[in-house]
N, C-alpha and C positions, 0 to 999 in steps of 0.2 A: 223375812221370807224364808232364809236360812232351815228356823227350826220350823217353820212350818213343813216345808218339805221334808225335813227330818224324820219329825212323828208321822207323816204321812206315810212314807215308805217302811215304818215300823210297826204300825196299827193294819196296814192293809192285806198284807201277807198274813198276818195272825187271822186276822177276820177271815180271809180266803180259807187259812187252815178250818177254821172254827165250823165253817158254811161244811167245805168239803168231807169234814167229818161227819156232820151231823146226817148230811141230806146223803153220805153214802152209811151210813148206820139203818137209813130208812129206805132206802129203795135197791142198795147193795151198791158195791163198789165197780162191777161193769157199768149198770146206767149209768151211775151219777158220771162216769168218764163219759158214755155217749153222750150223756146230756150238754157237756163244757164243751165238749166237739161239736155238737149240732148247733147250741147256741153262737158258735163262733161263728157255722157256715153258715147260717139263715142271716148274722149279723152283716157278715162281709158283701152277702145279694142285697141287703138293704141299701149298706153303707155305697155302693156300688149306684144303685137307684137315684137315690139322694143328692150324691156327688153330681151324678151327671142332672138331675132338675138344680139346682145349686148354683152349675157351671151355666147352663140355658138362663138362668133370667140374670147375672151377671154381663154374658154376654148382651143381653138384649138390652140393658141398662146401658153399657158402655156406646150398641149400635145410638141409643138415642141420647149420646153426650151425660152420660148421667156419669158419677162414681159408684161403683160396685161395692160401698164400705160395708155395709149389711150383708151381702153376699163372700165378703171374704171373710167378714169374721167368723158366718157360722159355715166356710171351710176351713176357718183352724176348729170350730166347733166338730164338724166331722172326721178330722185326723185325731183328735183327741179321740172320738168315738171310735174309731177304728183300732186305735192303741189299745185302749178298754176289751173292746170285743176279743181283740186276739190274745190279750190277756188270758191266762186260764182261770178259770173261778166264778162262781157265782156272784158276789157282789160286784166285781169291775164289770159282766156284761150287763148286770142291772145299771149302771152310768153309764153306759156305752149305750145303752139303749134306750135309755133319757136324752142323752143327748142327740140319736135319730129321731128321734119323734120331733116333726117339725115345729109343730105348738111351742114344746119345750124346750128345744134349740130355740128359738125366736125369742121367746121368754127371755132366757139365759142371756143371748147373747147382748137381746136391747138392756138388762140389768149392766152386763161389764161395759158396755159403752158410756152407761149413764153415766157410772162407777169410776170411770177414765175420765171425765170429763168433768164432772164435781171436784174429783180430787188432784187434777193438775193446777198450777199455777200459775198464774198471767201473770206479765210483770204489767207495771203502769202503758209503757210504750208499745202494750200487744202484742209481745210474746210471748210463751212460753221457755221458763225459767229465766227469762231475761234476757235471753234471745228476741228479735225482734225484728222484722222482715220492711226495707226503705224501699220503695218500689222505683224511688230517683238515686237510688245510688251506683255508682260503679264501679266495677268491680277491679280490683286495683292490681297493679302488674309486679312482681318481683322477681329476682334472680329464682328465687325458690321455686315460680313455677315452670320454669324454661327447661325443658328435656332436650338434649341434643342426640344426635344419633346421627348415624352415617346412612345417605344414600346407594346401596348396590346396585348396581347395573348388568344386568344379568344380558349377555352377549354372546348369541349362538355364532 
């Protein structure tokens, strides 16, 4: 994971420069600044939108005893998105703006689920890394868990 991040934050800033040259060679160096600027505001009205439909059927999941896990993932989906957008540059608000578009957030996010869940491990006893949850068992007492502390009495 290491050097993936690595090359990531080493290719993406090149690429930003590369964009930022080209597209201000062709429309001049004012726009292409309005243009990073606008794409940021129009991004963050979106991101803003989104969030709040996002957070509505979450909530409405949990009113009806549901779990919200589709709905929280693609709220890290939209914090990424928002990272992106406030990025300056043209290619991060094009990710940033993949990832608003509901479609393609949805896409995405049911792919890393799947992704998460092919690639984790059960052990034989049904858990996860060999972890394993006994629904009869109990949970056992030690010095280690005992906090002692002092009662105040506060006496006007």
């Amino acid at each position: 994971m290491f050097p993936v991040l690595t090359i990531i934050f080493l290719i993406v800033p090149v690429v930003e420069i590369y964009l930022l040259i080209e597209v201000g060679q062709v429309i001049g160096a004012l726009w292409t600044a309005f243009l990073v600027v606008l794409t940021a505001v129009i991004g963050v009205r979106l991101l803003k939108f989104q969030g709040i439909s996002t957070l509505m059927r979450a909530q409405s999941k949990m009113q009806t005893g549901q779990m919200p896990a589709q709905e929280m993932f693609e709220g890290i989906g939209l914090v990424l998105a928002g990272a992106f957008l406030l990025t300056p540059g043209f290619f991060t608000d094009t990710v940033g703006f993949i990832l608003l578009f509901p479609p393609t957030r949805v896409w995405l996010v049911s792919k890393v689920v799947s992704r998460l869940m092919t690639t984790a491990r059960f052990s034989p006893r049904g858990g996860l890394h060999g972890f394993h949850y006994d629904s009869n068992a109990q949970p056992e007492k030690s010095e280690a868990d005992v906090i002692e502390g002092v009662n105040y009495k506060h006496e006007d």
